[in-house]
Every structure is written in C-alpha cells, then in structure tokens.
C-alpha positions in Angstrom: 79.6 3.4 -83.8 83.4 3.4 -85.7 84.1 6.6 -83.8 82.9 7.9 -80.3 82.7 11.5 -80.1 86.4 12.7 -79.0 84.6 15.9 -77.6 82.7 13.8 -75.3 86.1 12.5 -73.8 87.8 15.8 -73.7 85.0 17.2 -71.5 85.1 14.1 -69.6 89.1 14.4 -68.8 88.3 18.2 -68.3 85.8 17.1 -65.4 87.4 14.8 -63.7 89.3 17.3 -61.5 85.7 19.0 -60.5 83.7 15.8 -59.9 86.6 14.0 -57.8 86.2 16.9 -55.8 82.8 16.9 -55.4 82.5 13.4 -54.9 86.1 12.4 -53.3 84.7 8.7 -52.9 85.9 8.3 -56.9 89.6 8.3 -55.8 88.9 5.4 -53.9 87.2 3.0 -56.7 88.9 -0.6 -57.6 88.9 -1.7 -60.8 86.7 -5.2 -60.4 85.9 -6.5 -63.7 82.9 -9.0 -63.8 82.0 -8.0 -59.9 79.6 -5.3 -60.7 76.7 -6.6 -61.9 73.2 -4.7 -61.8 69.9 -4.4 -64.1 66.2 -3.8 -63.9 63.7 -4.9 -66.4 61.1 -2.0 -67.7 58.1 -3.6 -68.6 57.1 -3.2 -72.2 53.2 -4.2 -73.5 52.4 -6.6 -70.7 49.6 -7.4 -72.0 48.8 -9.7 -75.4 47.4 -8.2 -78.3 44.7 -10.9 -79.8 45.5 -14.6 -79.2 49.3 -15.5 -78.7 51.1 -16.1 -81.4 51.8 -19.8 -82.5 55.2 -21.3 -80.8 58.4 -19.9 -83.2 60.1 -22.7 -84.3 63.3 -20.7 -85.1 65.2 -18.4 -83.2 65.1 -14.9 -85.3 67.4 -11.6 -83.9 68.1 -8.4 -85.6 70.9 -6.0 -83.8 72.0 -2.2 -84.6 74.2 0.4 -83.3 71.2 3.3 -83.1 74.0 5.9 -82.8 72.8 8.2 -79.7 73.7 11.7 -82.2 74.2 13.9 -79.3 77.2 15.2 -81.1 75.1 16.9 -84.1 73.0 18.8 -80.8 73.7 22.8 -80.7 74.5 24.0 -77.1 70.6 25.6 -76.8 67.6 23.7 -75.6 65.4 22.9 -78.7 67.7 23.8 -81.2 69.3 20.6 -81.6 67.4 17.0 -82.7 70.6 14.5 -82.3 70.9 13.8 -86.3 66.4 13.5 -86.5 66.5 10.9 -83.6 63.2 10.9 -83.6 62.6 10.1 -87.4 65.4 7.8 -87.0 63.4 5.2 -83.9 60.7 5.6 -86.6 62.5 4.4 -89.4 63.7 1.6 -86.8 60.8 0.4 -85.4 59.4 0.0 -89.4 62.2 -1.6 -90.2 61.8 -4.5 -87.3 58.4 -4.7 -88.3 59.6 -5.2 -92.3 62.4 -8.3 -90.9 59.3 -10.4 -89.6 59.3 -9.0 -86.0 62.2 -10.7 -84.8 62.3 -12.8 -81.6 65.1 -10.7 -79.9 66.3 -6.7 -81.1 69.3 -5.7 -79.8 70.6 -2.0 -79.6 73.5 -0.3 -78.9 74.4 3.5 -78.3 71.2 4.3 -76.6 71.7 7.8 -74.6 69.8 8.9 -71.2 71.7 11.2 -69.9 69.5 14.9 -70.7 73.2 16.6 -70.7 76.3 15.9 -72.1 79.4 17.5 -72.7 81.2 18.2 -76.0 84.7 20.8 -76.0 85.0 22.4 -73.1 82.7 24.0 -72.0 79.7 23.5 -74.5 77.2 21.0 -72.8 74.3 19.7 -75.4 70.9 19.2 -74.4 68.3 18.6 -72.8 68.3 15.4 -75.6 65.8 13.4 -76.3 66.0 9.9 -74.4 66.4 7.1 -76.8 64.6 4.6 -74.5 62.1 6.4 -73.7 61.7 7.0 -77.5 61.4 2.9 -77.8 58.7 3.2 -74.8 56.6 5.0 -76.9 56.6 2.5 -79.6 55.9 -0.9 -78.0 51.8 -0.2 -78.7 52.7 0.5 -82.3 54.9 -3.0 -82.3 52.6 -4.9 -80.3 49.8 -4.4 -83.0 52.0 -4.9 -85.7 54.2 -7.8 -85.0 51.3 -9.3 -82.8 53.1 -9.7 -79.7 54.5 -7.2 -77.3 58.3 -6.7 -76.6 59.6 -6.4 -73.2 62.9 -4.4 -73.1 66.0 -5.4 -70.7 67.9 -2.4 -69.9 70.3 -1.8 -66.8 68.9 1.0 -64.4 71.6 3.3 -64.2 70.7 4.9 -67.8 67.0 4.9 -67.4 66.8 7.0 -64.6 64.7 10.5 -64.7 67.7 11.8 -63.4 71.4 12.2 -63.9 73.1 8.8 -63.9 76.2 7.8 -62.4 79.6 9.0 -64.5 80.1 7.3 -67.5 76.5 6.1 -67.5 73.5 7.1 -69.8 75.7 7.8 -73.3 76.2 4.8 -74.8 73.9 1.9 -73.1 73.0 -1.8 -74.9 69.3 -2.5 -74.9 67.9 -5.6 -75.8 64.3 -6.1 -77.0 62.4 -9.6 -76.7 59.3 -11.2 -77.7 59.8 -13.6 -74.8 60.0 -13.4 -70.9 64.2 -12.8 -69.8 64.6 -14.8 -67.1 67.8 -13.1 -65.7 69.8 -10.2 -66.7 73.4 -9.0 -65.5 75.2 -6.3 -66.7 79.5 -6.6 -67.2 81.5 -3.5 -66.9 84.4 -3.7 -69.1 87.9 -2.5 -68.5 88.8 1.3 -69.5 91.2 3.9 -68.6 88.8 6.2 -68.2 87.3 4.2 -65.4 84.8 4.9 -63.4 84.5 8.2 -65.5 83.6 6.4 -68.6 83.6 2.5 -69.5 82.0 0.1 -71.9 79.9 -2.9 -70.8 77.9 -6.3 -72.0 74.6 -6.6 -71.1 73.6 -10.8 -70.9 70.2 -11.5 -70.5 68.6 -15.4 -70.4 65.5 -15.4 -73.1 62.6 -17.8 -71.6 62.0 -18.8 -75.8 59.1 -20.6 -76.7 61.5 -23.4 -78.3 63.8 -23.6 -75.6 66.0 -21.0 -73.4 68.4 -18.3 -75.0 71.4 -16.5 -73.6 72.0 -13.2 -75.7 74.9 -11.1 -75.1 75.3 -7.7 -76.2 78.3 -4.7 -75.9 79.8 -1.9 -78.0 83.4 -1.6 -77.2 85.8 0.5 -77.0 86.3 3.6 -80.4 89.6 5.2 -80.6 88.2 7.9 -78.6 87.8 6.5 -75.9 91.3 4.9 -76.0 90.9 1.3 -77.3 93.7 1.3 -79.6 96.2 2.2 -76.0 97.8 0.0 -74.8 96.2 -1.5 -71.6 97.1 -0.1 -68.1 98.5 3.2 -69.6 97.3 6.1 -67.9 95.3 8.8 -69.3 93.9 10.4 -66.7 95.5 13.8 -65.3 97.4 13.9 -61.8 96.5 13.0 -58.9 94.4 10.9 -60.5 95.1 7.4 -62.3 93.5 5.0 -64.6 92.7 1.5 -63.7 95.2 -1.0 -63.5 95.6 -3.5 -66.8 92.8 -6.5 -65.3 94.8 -10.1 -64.8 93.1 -11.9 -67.5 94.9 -8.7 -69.9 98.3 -8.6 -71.1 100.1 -5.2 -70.1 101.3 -3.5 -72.8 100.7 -6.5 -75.0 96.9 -6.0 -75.4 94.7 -2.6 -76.5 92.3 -1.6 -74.4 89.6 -2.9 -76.9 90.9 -6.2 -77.4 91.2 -6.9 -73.3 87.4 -5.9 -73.3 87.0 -8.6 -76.3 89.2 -11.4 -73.6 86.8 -9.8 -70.7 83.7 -10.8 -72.7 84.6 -13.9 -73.9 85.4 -15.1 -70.4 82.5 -13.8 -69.3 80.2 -15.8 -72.0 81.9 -19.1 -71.1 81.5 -18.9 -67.4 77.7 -17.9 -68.0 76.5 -19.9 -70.9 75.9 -23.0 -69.1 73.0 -23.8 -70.7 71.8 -26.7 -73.8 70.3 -24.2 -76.0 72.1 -21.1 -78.2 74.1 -18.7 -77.2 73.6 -15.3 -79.2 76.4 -12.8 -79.5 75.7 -9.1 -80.9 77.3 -5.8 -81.0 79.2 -3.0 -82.5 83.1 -4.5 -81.9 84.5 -1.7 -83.4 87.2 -4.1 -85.3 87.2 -6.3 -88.1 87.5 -9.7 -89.0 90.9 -11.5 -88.6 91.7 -9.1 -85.9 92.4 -10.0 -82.4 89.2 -8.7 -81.6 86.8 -10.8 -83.6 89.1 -14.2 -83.4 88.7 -13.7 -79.7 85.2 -14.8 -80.3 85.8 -17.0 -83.8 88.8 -19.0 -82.0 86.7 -20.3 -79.5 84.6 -22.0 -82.4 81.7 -19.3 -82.4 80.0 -19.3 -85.3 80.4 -15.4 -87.5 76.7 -15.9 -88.7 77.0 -13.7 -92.3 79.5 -15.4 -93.2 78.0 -18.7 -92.5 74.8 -17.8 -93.9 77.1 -17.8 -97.5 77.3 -13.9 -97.6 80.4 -12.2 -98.9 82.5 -10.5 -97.1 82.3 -6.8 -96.8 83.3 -4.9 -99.9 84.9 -1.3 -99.0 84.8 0.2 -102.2 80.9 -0.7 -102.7 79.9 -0.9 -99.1 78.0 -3.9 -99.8 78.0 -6.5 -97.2 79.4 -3.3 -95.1 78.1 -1.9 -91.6 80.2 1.3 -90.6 81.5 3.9 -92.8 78.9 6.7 -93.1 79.7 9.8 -91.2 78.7 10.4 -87.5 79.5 14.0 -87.1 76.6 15.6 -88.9 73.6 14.8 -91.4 75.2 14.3 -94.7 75.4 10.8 -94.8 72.1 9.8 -93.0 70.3 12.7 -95.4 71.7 10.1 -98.6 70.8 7.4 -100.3 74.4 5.9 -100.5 75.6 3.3 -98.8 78.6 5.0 -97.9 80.3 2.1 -95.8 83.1 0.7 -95.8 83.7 -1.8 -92.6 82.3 -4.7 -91.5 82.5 -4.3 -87.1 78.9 -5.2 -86.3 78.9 -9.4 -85.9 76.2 -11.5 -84.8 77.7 -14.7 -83.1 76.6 -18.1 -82.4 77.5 -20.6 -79.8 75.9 -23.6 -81.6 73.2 -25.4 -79.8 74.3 -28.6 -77.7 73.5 -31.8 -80.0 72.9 -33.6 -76.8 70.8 -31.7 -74.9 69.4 -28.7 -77.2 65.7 -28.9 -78.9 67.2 -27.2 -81.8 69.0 -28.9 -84.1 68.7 -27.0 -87.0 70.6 -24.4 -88.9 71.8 -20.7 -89.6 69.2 -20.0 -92.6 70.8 -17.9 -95.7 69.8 -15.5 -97.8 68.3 -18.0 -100.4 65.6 -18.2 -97.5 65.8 -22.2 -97.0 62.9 -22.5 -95.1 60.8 -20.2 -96.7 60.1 -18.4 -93.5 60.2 -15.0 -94.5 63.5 -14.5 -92.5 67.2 -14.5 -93.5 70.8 -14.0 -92.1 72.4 -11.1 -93.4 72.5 -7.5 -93.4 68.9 -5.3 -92.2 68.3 -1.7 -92.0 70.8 -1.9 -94.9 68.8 0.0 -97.7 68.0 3.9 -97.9 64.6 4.5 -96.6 62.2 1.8 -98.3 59.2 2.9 -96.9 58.7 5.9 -98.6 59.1 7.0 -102.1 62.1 9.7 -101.7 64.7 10.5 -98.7 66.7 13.5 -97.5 66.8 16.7 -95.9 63.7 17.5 -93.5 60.9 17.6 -94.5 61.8 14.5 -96.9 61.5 11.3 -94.4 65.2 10.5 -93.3 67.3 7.9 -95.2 69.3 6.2 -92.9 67.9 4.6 -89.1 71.4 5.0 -87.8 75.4 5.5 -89.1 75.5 1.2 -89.0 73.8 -0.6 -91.0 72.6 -3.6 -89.0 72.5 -7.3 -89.1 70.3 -9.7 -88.6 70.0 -13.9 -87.5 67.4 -16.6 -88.7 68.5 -19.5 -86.8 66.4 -22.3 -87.9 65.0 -24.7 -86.2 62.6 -26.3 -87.8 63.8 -29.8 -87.0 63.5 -29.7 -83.2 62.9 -32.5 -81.4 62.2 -33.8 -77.6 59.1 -31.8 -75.3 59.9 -28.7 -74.5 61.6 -28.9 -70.9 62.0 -25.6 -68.0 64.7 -24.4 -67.6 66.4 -26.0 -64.4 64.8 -29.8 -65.6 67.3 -32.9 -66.8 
C-alpha cells in the first residue's frame, strides 16, 4: 500500500529495547542482503477438477496489494474485522475468477501474525490470517476456473505461531495454475533490520508453454523509512541499523530505491532462463523516478503502458492504483475511484527470440487475440458483482486500497516442441 501504518513502526522501535533483551542474539545479526533465502510451498487443490485444461498458449497474471487492514482492528478480540477482510478475499477471489482465471496471481500485504502492535501499548488482534483466508478458497477457484492453484509462500509468515520479528505483516504470495519449480525468498535492505524489512519473493512457474520466473515485493512506505537516506540510523541506543549494502550509495540513495538496485540485481543474476521474466508489485513510487527506471533502464518492459493505456490521471484516478484511504472504511465503503498514483507495475523481461517458444506479444485493451484477456488495470471497478455497495450489510466496494493490474502476454505464435527445463 502508499502508506504502511506509522503505528506499526512506533511500536516496533518501542520494542526493540524488550525483545533485544529477551533474545540478545539480535545484537549480533549482519546485514547479508541476497544470503538469506528460505520458502516452503503449501499445497493448494492437488487434485484436478474434471479433465485438465487445454495447454494456455499465453501467459496471463493479475497482481494486487490485498492491504492486510490490521490498522482499522480495535484493541479487543472480535471487535475488529481489518477493513471486512473477509468480504474483501471474497470480492478477490470473484474478481480472479471475472479476469479469466489467470495463469499466475500475485499478492502483496498478506498478514499472519495473530498480534500486532499499533501506538504503544495498544496490540490488535487476534486477526484473521489472510492466507489462511485464500486456503479456504482454492475449492471455490478450482471449480470455477477449472484448475486448482497452488500457492508459494515463504514459511516464516504461515506459521500457527508467532513468526520471527518483522515477519507475518506484510508477506508477497504468489498464486499459480502451474507446478513452481523453485522458490527463494530475498530480504531487502532496511534500517529497521532484522526488526522489520521488505523482501521479493522469485518463484520458477513449470508453464504449460514454457518456464516462467515471477518476481514479486512491496517496498519500502515512508513509514517504514524509505524516503531516509540509506545507512542512517533509526534505531535507539545501544542499538544500530544496518549498514548502507555495497551495491547502495550512502547517503546518495533512499532506502526504497537501494531495495529497487537490490532487486534488480537480484532478477539478473536469477533469470537465466529463455522464457519471460514477470515483475509485480506495490513499488510505492512512480514512474520516472529512480525507482521504477531502475527496472525500465534495464529495457524491462512497463506492460500498461505498452499495452497503449494512458498514463495515470490524478484528478480522475483513471489508469490510477493508490490513493484511497488506508486508515478506516470510507473509501473501501465508496464507489469512487478515489486514486490518484500509479505505484503498482507489472514488468516484462521479454522472451529470448532465440531460445523462447513465445514469440508473441503484450495484448491491449482492444483484446487482439480475442482471448477474453487484456493488459491493464483489474479489480479497478466498485463492486460489479452485485447491484449496490457500502456499509455492512451492503456487499463491500472495494477488494483492497490498490486497485490492481493485470498481464495478457500473448503467445499465440509459439513455435518449436515444448522442451524441460534444463534441455538445449
């Protein structure tokens, strides 16, 4: 989302003088960007649901920031609903089903953790767990899309119990029609380290066409710092905030535009293979900032604005996918747009010509192929699924404070037999 909850980081800096006591290990933790690296897959439907579907000859993604809403919980168990969370993974799964079912969904802001803190000393909770949430829906996709979904998620956040600091509040989740092959999860520099950091979760799709590296993060809000400078400290005595990594320029990048360096470094020293490469997330920056041409200046491909879609328009929120407000219910409880930012991208590292089966294109709105499935904006409407929207009881409006995006890469024109991956 634009804006992490600043609460969440007070209580964080508030805690850090009683959890480095009770675990005085902490002090001790290095700053290793790209070393740790970690994930579990948790099987979704394992089994088919009819006959398989026919091969997909194009390469289809949606991606949203779900927004976790543990801010809008009161301090009293049952009291609180995280802004409807559960009408909201309702409204989200019928609005995957409404794109077509895409090949690969993938989510950001997921929360695990059953307690978190706000201002000191209010701690929400128990809160519903948003993966768990998405558990519970994979029968309901299965028989809708036809296929089931099998959902990559790293283990720390998915654990019955409390995870590690800085774990469980905002986790990426990625969705697939197809087997992952490999997963690997990429903590990202922060000055809150190892209290609180971002990450980019990389998983290897086994697609039917050919195979698919998808990348997903949410970086860094102005809460959590990512407008400092990197390598200052924030992080009260005796204690101290990682060092500025080497691949960073101390002061001379934010902390949200080393993270963009840290991924993009990361994506090149991983995507090693003929087929796409897939970039999603919540960047929390524009473009023609640092961030985005991070990504851009390396010839990646901003996909809505390839697909011939205009650029965001702040004053009508079209083409828009941050903006609404992420403190309370107003804005998810309205039919307006209310946006004003365009921070969620979906990115594409073009297919090899040489080596890839797909040599097709990023389809538009116009619908080229008459698939059914366009590159653009999704989720992006008020509630179409039932006649009116608003305040409970009325069915919510909104899925999320984003609105999200989504990818129809076609590849209609593929040629050569489909090869495993590892063969020349």
């Amino acid at each position: 989302m634009r804006k992490a909850p600043i609460a969440s980081v007070l209580l964080l800096l508030t805690d850090v003088f009683t959890t480095a006591a009770r675990k005085p290990k902490w002090l001790s933790h290095v700053w290793l960007a790209g070393v740790l690296s970690t994930v579990v897959f948790i099987g979704g439907v394992q089994a088919r649901v009819g006959e398989p579907a026919r091969p997909d000859r194009d390469i289809t993604v949606a991606n949203l920031n779900i927004l976790h809403g543990f801010a809008c919980d009161p301090p009293f168990p049952g009291d609180g609903d995280q802004r409807r969370v559960q009408d909201r993974i309702d409204l989200l799964v019928e609005h995957i089903i409404a794109a077509g079912s895409p090949d690969i969904v993938t989510l950001q802001e997921n929360v695990t953790e059953p307690f978190v803190g706000l201002v000191p000393p209010v701690v929400v909770g128990p809160l519903d767990n948003t993966v768990a949430l998405l558990q519970k829906q994979l029968s309901s996709l299965a028989k809708a899309c036809g296929f089931p979904y099998e959902v990559v998620f790293d283990p720390e956040g998915a654990t019955s119990h409390t995870a590690d600091p800085g774990r469980g509040i905002d986790e990426e989740l990625i969705l697939t029609r197809y087997p992952a092959f490999y997963a690997e999860v990429l903590p990202l520099y922060s000055p809150l380290f190892p209290f609180f950091f971002r990450h980019v979760l990389f998983a290897r799709i086994d697609h039917d066409l050919e195979p698919v590296d998808v990348f997903t993060t949410h970086l860094a809000a102005e809460a959590d710092f990512g407008l400092l400078p990197c390598g200052v400290n924030v992080l009260p005595p005796p204690l101290r905030s990682p060092p500025c990594p080497a691949e960073c320029l101390a002061p001379g990048d934010t902390v949200r535009e080393c993270q963009a360096k840290q991924m993009a470094h990361f994506i090149e020293a991983h995507h090693n293979i003929p087929g796409a490469g897939i970039i999603t997330g919540d960047f929390n920056a524009e473009p023609g900032t640092k961030v985005y041409n991070q990504f851009v200046g390396r010839g990646w491909i901003d996909s809505h604005l390839a697909a011939k879609n205009t650029e965001c328009n702040p004053v009508t929120g079209a083409n828009c996918t941050a903006g609404r407000e992420d403190q309370n219910l107003s804005d998810l409880e309205a039919p307006n747009l209310n946006q004003n930012q365009r921070i969620d991208f979906i990115f594409v590292i073009k297919p090899d010509d040489k080596g890839s089966r797909c040599i097709g294109d990023i389809d538009t709105l116009a619908d080229e192929d008459r698939d059914g499935s366009v590159t653009g904006l999704s989720a992006a409407e008020p509630n179409p699924f039932a006649p009116a929207c608003g305040s409970a009881p009325l069915p919510i409006c909104w899925a999320s404070d984003h609105s999200g995006n989504q990818l129809d890469l076609n590849c209609k024109r593929s040629r050569g037999p489909r090869k495993k991956l590892g063969e020349g």
